[in-house]
N, C-alpha and C positions, 0 to 999 in steps of 0.2 A: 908262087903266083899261079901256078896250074891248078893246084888245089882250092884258091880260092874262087878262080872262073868254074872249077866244079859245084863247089857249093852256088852258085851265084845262078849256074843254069839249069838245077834244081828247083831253086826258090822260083825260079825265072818259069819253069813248067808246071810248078804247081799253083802257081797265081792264073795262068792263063787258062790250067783246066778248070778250075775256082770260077773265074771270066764266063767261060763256055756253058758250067752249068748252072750260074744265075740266069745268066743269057736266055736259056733254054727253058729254065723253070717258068720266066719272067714271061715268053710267048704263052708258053701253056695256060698260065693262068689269066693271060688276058683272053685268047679265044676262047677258054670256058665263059669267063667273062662274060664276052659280047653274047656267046650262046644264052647263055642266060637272060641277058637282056633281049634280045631277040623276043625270045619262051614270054616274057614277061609281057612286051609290048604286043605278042598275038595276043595272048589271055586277056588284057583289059580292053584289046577291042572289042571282042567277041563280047556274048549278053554274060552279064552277074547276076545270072538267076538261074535257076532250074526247071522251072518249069510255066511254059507262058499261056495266060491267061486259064486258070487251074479252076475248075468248076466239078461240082459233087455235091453228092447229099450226105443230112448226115441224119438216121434214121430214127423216130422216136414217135409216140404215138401223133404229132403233125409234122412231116415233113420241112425238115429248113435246110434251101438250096444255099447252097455257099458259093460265090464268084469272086474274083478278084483278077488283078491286071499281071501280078507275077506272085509266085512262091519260090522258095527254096529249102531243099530238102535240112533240117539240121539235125534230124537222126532218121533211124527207119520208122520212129512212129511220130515224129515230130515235124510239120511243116512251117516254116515262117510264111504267112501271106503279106503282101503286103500292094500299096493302090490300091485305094477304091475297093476294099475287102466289103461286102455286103454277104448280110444273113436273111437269109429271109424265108417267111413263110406263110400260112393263109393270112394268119393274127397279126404278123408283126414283120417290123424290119431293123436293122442293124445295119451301120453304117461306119466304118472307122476308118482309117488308113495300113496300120498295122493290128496283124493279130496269129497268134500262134493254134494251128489247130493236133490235138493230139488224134489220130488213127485209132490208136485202141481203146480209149475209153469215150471216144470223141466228145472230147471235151473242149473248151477253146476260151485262151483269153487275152486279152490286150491291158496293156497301161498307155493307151492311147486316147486322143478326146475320142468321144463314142457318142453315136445319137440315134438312140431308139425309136421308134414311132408306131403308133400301136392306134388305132379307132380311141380318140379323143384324148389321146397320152402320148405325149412328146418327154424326153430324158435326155439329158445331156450330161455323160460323165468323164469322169478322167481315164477309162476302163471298165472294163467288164469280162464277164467269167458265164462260161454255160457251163453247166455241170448232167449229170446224170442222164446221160443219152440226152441231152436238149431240152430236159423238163424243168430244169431251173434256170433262173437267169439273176445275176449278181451284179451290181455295179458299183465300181470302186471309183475312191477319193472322193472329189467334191461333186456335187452331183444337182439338176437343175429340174424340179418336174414341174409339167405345166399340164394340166386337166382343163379341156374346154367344158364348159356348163351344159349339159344337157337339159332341152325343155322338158320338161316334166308336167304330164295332164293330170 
């Protein structure tokens, strides 16, 4: 009988140190836990943007000023803008919600509605693309043009 209360307070010590470091594991990983959530509920107060109210040019023989209500970086040559994104320049304007501008080729384009406006040209498309330092201009998907009549003497 002594042999088996040996064996028995054995079993009996290694259950409870078993006990001890679930126990223990099981704190740990909830304060990471809450830390993490903590982490997580700063971040989504704070702004999800990078950069507010983001204005610049982008340079080509006329000038078209770019504004918008926020950007965010999505590489180092790539900006998402997005609110009230406007292009504009002496000739024309651009107006979309979303629109992606590239830094080093400054290029920019949306698959967003888009609405151009130009001295008696109005466009309405489902996106658009400027190319070549700002000298061209592209508009994709379905697209709406409306030319007012000019009097003619």
């Amino acid at each position: 009988m002594n042999k088996l209360l040996q064996v028995n307070k054995k079993l009996l010590l290694s259950i409870l140190f078993g006990i001890i470091v679930i126990f223990i594991v099981t704190v740990l990983l909830n304060k990471t836990n809450i830390s993490l959530n903590e982490k997580a509920k700063k971040t989504s107060k704070g702004p999800n943007f990078d950069i507010i109210n983001p204005s610049f040019t982008i340079n080509n023989k006329q000038k078209i000023s770019v504004k918008a209500e926020k950007g965010n970086f999505i590489s180092n040559q790539k900006i998402l803008l997005e609110n009230n994104v406007m292009f504009k320049s002496s000739k024309f304007k651009i107006q979309t919600n979303k629109a992606i501008y590239n830094k080093l080729n400054q290029e920019v384009n949306s698959n967003e509605v888009t609405r151009f406006q130009s001295e008696g040209t109005l466009i309405i498309s489902e996106g658009f693309e400027i190319t070549e330092n700002g000298n061209v201009i592209f508009f994709n998907g379905k697209t709406k043009l409306n030319l007012d009549k000019q009097d003619s003497k």
